[in-house]
C-alpha positions as CSV (number, residue, x, y, z in Angstrom):
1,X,27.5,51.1,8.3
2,X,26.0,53.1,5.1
3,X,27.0,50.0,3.0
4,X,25.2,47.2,5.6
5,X,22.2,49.0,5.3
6,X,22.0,49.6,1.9
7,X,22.0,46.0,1.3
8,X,19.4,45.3,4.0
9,X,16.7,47.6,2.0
10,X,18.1,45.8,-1.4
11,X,16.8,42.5,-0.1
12,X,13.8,43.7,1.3
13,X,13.0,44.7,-2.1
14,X,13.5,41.8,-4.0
15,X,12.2,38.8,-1.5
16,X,8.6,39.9,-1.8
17,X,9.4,40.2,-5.8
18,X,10.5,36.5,-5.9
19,X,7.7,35.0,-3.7
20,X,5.0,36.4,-6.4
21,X,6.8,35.4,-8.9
22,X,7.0,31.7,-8.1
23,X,3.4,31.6,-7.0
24,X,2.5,32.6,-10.8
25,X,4.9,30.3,-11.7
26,X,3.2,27.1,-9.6
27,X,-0.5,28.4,-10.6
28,X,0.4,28.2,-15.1
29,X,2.4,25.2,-14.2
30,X,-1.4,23.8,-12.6
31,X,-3.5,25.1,-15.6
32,X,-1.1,23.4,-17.9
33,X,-1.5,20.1,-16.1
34,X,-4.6,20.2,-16.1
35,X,-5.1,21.3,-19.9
36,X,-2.7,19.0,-20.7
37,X,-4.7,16.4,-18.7
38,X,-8.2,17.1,-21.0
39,X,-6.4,17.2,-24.2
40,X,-4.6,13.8,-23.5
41,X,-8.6,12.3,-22.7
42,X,-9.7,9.3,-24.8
43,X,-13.9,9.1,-25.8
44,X,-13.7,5.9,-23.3
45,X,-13.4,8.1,-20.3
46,X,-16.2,10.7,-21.6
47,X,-20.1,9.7,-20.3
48,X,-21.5,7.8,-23.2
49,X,-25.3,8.5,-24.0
50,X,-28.0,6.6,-23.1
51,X,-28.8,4.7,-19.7
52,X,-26.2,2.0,-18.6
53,X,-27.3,-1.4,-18.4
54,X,-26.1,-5.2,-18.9
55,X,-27.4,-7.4,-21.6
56,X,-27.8,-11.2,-22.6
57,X,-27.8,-12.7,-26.0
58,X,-30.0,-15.2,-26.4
59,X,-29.4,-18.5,-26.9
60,X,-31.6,-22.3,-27.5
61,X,-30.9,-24.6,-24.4
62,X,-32.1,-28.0,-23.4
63,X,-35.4,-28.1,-21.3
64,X,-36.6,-30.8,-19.8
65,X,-39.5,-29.7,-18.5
66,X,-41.7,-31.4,-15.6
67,X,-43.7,-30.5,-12.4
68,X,-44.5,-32.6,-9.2
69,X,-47.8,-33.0,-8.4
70,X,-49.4,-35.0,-5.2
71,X,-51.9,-37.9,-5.7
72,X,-53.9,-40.7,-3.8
73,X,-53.9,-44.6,-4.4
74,X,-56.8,-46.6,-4.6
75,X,-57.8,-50.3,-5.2
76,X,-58.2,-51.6,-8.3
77,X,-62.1,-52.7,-6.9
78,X,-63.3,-51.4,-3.5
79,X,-66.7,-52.4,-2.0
80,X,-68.4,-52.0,1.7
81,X,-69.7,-55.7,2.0
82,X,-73.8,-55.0,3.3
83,X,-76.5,-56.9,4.0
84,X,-79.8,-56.2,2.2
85,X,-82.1,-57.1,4.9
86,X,-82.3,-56.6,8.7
87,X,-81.3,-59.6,10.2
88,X,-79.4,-61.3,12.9
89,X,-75.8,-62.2,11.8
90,X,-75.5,-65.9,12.3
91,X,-71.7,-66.7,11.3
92,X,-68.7,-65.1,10.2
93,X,-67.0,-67.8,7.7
94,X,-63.6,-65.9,6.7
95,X,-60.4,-64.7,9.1
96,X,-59.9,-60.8,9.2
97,X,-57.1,-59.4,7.1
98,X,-57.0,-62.7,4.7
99,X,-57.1,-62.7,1.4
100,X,-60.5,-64.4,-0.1
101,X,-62.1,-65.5,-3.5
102,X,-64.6,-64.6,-5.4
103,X,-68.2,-66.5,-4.6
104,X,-66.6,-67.7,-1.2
105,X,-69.3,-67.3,2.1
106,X,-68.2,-64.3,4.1
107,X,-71.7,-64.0,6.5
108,X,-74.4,-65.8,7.1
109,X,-78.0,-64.1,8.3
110,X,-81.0,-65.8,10.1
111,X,-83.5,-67.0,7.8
112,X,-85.5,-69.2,10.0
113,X,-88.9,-67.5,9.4
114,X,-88.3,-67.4,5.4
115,X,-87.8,-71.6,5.4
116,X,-90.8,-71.6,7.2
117,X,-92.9,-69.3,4.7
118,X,-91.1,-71.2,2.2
119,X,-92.2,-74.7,2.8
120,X,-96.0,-73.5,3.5
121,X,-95.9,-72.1,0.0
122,X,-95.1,-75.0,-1.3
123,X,-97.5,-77.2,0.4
124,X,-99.9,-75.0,-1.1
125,X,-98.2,-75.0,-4.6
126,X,-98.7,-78.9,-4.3
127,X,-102.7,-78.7,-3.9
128,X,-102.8,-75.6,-6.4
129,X,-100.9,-78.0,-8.9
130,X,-104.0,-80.5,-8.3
131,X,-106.7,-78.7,-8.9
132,X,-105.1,-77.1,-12.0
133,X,-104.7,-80.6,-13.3
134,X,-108.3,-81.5,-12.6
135,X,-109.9,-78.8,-13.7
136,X,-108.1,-78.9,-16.8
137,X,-109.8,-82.5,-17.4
138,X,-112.8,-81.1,-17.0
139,X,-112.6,-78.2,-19.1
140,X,-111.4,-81.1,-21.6
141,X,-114.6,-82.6,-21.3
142,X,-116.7,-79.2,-21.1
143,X,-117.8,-80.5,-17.3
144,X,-116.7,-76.9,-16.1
145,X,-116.8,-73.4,-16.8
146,X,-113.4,-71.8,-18.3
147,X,-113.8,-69.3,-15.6
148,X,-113.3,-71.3,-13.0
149,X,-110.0,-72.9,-14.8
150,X,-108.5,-69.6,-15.4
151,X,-108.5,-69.0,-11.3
152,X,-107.3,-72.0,-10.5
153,X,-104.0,-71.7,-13.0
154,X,-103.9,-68.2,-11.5
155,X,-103.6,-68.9,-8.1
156,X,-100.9,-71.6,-8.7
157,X,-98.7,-69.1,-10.4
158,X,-98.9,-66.8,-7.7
159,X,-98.2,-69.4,-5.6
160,X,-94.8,-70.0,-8.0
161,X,-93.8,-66.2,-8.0
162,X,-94.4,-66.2,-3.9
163,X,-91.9,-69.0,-4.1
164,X,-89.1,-67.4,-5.9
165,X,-89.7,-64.3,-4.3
166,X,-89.1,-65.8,-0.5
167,X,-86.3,-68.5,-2.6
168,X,-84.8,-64.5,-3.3
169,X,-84.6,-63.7,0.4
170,X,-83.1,-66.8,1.5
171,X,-80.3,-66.3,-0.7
172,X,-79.6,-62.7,0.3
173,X,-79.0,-64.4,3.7
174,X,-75.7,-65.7,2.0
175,X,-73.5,-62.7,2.0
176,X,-70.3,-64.0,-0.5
177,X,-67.5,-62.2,-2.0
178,X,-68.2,-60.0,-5.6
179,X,-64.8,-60.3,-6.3
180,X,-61.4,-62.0,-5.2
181,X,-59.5,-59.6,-2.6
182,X,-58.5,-58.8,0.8
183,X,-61.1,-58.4,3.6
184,X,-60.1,-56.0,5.9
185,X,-61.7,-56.3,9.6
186,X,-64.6,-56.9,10.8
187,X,-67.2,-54.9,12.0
188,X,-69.9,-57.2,13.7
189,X,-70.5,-60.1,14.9
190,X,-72.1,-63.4,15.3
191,X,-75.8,-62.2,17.0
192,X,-75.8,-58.7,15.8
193,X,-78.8,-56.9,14.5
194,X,-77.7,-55.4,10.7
195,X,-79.9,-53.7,8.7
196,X,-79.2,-52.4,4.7
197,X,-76.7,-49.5,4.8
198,X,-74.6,-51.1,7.5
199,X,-71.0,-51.3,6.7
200,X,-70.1,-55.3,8.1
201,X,-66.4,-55.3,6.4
202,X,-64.0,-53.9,3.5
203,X,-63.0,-55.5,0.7
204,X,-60.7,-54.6,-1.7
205,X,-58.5,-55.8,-5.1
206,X,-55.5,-53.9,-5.1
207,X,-53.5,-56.7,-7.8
208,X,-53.6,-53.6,-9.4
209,X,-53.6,-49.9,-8.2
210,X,-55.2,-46.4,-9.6
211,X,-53.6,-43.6,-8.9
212,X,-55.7,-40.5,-9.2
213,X,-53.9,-36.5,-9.3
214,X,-55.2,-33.5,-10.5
215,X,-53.3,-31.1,-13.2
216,X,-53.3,-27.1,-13.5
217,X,-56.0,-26.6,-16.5
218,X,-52.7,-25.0,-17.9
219,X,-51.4,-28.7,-18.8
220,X,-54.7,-30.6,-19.3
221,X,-53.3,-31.2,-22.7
222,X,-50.1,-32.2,-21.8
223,X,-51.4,-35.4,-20.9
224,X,-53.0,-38.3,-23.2
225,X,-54.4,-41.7,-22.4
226,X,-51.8,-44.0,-22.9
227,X,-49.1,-41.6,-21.2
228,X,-46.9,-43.8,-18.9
229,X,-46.1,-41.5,-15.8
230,X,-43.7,-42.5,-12.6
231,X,-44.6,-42.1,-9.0
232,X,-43.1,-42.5,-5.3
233,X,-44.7,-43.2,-1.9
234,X,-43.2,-42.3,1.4
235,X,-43.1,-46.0,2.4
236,X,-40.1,-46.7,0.7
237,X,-37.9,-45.4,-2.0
238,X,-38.9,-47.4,-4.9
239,X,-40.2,-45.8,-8.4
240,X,-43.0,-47.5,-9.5
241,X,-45.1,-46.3,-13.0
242,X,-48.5,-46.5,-14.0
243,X,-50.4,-45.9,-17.4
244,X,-53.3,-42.9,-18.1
245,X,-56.1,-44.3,-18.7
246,X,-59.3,-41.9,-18.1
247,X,-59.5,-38.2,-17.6
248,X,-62.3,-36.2,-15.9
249,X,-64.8,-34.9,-18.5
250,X,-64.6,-31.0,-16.7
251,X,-62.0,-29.1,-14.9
252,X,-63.6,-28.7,-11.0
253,X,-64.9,-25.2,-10.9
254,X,-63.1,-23.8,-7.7
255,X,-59.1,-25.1,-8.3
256,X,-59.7,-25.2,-12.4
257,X,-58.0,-28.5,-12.1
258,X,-58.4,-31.9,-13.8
259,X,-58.4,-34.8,-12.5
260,X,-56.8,-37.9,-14.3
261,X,-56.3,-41.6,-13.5
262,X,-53.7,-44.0,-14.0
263,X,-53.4,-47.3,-13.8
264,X,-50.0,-49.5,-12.1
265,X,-49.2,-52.5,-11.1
266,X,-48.7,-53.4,-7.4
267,X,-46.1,-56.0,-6.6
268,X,-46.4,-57.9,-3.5
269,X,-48.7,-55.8,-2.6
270,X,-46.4,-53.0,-1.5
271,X,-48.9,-50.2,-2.3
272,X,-51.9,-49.6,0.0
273,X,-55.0,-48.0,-1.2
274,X,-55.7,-44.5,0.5
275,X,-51.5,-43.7,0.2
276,X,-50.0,-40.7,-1.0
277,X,-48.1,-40.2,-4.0
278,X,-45.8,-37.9,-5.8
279,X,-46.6,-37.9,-9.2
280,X,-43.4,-36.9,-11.6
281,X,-45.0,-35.2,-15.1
282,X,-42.7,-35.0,-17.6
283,X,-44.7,-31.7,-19.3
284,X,-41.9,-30.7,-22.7
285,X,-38.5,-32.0,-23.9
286,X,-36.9,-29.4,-25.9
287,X,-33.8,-28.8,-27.1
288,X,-34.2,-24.7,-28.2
289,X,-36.1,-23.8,-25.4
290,X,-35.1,-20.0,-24.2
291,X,-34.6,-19.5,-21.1
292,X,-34.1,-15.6,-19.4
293,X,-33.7,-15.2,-15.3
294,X,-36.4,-14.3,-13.4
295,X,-35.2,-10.9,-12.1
296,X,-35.9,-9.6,-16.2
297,X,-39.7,-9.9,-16.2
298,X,-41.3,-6.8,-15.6
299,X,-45.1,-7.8,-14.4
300,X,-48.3,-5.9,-15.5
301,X,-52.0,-6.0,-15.6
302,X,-51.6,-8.1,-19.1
303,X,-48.9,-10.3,-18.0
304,X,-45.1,-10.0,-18.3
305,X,-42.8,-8.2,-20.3
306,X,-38.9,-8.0,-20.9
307,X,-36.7,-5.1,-22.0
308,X,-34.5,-5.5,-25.5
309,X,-32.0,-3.9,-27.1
310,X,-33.0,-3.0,-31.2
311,X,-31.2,-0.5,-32.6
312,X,-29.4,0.5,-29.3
313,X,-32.6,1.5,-27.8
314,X,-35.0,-0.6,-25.5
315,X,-38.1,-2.1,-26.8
316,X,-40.6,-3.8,-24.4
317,X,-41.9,-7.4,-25.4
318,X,-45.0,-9.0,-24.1
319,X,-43.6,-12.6,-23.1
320,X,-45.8,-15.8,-22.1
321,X,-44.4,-18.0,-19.7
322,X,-43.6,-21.2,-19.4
323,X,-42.2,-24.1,-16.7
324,X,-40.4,-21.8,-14.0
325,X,-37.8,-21.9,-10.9
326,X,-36.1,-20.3,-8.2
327,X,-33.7,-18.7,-11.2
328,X,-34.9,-19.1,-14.5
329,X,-37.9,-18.6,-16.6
330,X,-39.3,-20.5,-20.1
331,X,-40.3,-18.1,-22.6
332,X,-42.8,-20.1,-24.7
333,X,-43.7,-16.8,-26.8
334,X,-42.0,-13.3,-27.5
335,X,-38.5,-14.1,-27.8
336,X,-36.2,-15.8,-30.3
337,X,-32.6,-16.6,-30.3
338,X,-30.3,-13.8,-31.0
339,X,-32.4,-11.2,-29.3
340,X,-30.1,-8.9,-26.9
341,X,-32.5,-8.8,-23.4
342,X,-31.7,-6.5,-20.9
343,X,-30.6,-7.4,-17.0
344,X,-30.4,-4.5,-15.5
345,X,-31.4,-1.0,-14.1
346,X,-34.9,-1.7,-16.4
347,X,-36.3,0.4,-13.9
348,X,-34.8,3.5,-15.3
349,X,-36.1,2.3,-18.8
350,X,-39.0,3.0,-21.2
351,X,-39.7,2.0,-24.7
352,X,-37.3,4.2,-26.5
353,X,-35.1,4.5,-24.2
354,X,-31.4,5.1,-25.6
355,X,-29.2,2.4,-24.2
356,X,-25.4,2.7,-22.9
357,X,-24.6,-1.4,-23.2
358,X,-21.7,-1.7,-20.5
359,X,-21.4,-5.7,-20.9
360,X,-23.1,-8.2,-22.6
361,X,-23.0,-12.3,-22.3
């Protein structure tokens, strides 16, 4: 019994012994690991300096650069036909719709009263004409005064002039075509009352067809008389072109737009005066245009900037803009091939700022 329980104490004494000693053992095994652990560290896994961001080397690219821009079509020659006197229409002499020639009868007007006026002036023109003639045998012969000669050649050239004048008025009764085209419809008829402002048909010459757009005062220059340009209608899915041939002399003060003209031909009359058009400019065709996505312009009170990288820190460069989309960007100025831009975290950025490049393109 002495020996059992001499034994008992004996391994009382030693178990709490080993359990320290194995904990100390497990806690230098740790701190070894984890010096071991920091030695073994390579400079990649240690925070580099500077702010982490992505960059893009620049480089040229083909631009074809162009802008859609709406515009209306209008005859070649467009005219309200009037009357120049209040009158009673007395024929119509040309079918609605039609297409009619130059110097051809379109209305005819009363001019009853002015035939009558007419031939009494000349009744009276005959007996002026007389007593010119005699006179002026007298005067010959010094049988009369000079005075009296003089009245009676005056009167028979205002009888002349009285002539022409009511000849004039007959002739306005005539309403003919200025120019060869299609009459559109009518708007009175035979026994109507016109008078000089009222609008009695339409006629236009759309052989050929203007097409009239304006342009941002940002490309007024980018257009020249001569420029051949292509359009489309919603009628049908042809492309037809026409040829610049005017500009407006001044940008219209509240859009600071210019207007410009072109002129196209219209076969078989497909095109209609008073359509709609979507003009196709072709602005610049370059072939080391720069080009930088939209997300790395940083906007100001003086424009635009972008972020690069010289020397490994970030320097910010005024930029000016050029043709731009849902993506991309032109850069017209501030930027050259070969300079690193920054696309991302610019935010975090100022000029000076050290940069930490984590991929570049």
């Amino acid at each position: 019994m002495n020996i059992i329980s001499q034994k008992k104490v004996s391994v009382n004494k030693v178990l709490p012994i080993l359990i320290i000693g194995a904990a100390i053992i497990t806690t230098w095994s740790a701190c070894t690991t984890r010096g071991s652990q920091k030695a073994n560290a390579t400079p990649s896994a240690m925070a580099a300096p500077g702010v982490p961001v992505d960059a893009l080397i620049l480089k040229p690219e083909h631009l074809d650069e162009g802008m859609d821009v709406s515009g209306t079509l209008q005859a070649n020659q467009e005219v309200n036909i009037m009357s120049e006197l209040s009158r009673k229409i007395v024929s119509v002499h040309f079918a609605e719709g039609k297409y009619i020639k130059k110097g051809q009868l379109l209305f005819k007007l009363d001019d009853a009263d002015l035939r009558a006026q007419l031939e009494q002036l000349r009744q009276q023109e005959k007996l002026a004409k007389l007593n010119e003639a005699r006179l002026k045998d007298l005067i010959n012969n010094q049988a009369v005064m000079q005075q009296d000669y003089d009245q009676s050649f005056t009167n028979l050239k205002v009888l002349e002039a009285q002539i022409r004048q009511v000849q004039v008025a007959i002739d306005k009764t005539y309403i003919r075509a200025p120019f060869s085209g299609k009459i559109g419809i009518v708007n009175v008829h035979p026994g109507a009352l016109v008078s000089p402002g009222t609008s009695l048909a339409t006629l236009e010459d759309a052989s050929q067809i203007k097409l009239d757009f304006a342009v941002p005062e940002k490309y007024t220059h980018n257009l020249k008389t001569g420029d051949v340009l292509r359009f489309s209608v919603e009628s049908n899915d042809n492309v037809y072109t026409a040829r610049v041939i005017a500009k407006e002399s001044k940008l219209d003060n509240a859009t600071r737009n210019l207007v410009i003209r072109a002129l196209g031909s219209n076969p078989n009359s497909e095109l209609l005066p008073g359509q709609s058009a979507r003009v196709k400019l072709k602005l610049e065709n370059s072939f080391d245009a720069i080009m930088i996505p939209n997300q790395t312009l940083i906007p100001s009170s003086q424009g635009y900037s972008v972020y690069i990288s010289k020397g490994n820190k970030a320097t910010l460069v005024p930029v000016e803009l050029g043709e731009r989309n849902a993506v991309f960007v032109h850069i017209q100025k501030g930027l050259a091939q070969g300079d690193t831009l920054i696309t991302s975290n610019m935010l975090r950025l100022n000029p000076g700022s050290p940069l930490n490049i984590v991929s570049i393109n």
